[in-house]
C-alpha positions as CSV (number, residue, x, y, z in Angstrom):
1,X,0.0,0.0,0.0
2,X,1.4,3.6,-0.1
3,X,1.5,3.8,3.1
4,X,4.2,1.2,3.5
5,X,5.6,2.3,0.3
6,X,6.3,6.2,2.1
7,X,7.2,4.3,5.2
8,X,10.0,2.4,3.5
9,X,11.0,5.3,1.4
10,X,11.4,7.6,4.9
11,X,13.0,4.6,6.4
12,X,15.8,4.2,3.3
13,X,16.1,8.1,3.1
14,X,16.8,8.7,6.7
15,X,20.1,6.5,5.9
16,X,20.8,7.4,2.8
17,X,19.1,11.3,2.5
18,X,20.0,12.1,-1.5
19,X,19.3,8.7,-3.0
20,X,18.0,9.0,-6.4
21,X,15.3,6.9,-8.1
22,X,17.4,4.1,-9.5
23,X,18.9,3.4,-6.3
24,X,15.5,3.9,-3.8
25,X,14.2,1.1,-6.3
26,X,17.1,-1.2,-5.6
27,X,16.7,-0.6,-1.6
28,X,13.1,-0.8,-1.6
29,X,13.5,-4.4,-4.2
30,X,16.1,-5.9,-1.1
31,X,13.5,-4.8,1.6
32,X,10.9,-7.2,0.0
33,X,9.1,-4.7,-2.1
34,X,8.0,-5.8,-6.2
35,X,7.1,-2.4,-7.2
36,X,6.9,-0.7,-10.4
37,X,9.2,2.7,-11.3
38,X,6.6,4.9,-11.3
39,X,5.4,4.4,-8.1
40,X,8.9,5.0,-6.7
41,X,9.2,8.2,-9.5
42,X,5.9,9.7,-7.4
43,X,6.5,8.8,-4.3
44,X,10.1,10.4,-4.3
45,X,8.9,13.6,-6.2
46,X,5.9,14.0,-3.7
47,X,8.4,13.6,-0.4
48,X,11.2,15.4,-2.0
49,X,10.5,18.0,-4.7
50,X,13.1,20.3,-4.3
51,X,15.7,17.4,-3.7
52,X,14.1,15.8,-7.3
53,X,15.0,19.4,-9.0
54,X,18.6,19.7,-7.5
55,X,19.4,16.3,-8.8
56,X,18.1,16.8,-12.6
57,X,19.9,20.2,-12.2
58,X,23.0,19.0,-11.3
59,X,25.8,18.0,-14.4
60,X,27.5,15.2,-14.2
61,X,31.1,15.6,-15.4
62,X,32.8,13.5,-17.3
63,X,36.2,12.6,-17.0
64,X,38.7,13.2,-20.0
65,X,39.4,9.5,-21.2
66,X,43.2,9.0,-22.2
67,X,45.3,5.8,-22.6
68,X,49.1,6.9,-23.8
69,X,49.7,3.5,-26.0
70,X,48.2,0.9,-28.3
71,X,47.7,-2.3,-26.0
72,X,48.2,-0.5,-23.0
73,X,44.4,-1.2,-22.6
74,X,41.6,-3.5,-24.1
75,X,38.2,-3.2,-22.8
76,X,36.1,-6.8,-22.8
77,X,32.7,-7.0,-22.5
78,X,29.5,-9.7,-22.7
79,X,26.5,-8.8,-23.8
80,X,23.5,-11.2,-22.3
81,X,20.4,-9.5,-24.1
82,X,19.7,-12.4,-26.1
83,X,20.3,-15.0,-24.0
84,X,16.6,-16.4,-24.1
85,X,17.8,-17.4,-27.6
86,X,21.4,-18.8,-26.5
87,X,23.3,-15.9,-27.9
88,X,26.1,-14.0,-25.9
89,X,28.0,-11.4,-27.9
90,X,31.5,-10.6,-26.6
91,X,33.9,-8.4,-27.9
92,X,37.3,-6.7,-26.9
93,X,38.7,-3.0,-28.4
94,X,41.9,-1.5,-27.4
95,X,41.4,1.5,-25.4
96,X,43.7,3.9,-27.6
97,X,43.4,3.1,-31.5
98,X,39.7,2.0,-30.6
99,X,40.6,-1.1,-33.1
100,X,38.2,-4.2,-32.7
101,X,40.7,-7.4,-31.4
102,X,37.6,-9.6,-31.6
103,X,33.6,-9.5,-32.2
104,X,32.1,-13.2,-31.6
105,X,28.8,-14.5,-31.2
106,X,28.9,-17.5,-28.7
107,X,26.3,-19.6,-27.3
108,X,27.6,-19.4,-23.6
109,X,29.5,-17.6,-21.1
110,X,31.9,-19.7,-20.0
111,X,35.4,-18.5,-18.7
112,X,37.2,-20.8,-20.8
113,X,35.1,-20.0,-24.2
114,X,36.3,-16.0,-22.9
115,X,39.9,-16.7,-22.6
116,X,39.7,-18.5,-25.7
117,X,38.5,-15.5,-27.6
118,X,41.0,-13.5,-26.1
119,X,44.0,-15.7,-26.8
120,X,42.8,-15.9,-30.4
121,X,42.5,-11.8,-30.1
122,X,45.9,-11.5,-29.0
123,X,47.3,-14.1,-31.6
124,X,45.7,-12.2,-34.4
125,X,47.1,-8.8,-33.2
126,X,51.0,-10.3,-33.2
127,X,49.7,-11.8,-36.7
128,X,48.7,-8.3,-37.9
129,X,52.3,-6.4,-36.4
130,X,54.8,-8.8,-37.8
């Protein structure tokens, strides 16, 4: 009911008092709560307007990204959106020259089937500089 919902929202904000939306979602999902967004949107705008209108006003600044060499740093990452149809996409890209080492589409997400893309990444790159 909402009156558990502002309870729990008081409750979560009197620990953590400039919580955002995303996060008073996540607190309120551990306390036992299946709630949908909007609920949480209203609730938070209706306890806190002005703390709603400082954190929308608020930039967030973004830090100036620089890696000094090739291979000094490759970025790997899964992506799990189609795993209801037994695809996981993983790629690598070096951090400076934004080159693609690999780009595979797997049926799993095993650690072995990762480092195995990555040795192969890795091979292909000394291929490519001899």
């Amino acid at each position: 009911s909402d009156s558990q919902l502002e309870d729990a929202v008081k409750e979560v904000r009197s620990i953590t008092p400039n919580i955002g939306q995303r996060r008073l979602l996540g607190a309120l999902r551990a306390r036992g709560f299946r709630i949908q967004r909007w609920r949480v949107r209203y609730c938070l705008r209706r306890k806190d307007p002005l703390g709603t209108a400082l954190r929308w006003s608020t930039p967030v600044y973004r830090r100036k990204y620089s890696v000094p060499t090739p291979n000094a740093l490759w970025h790997i990452d899964g992506n799990h959106k189609l795993t209801r149809y037994r695809f996981v996409v993983h790629c690598c890209v070096d951090g400076y020259s934004r080159v693609i080492v690999y780009a595979t589409l797997t049926d799993n997400n095993r650690a072995d089937t990762v480092l195995e893309l990555f040795i192969k990444g890795v091979q292909s790159l000394a291929y490519l500089q001899e």
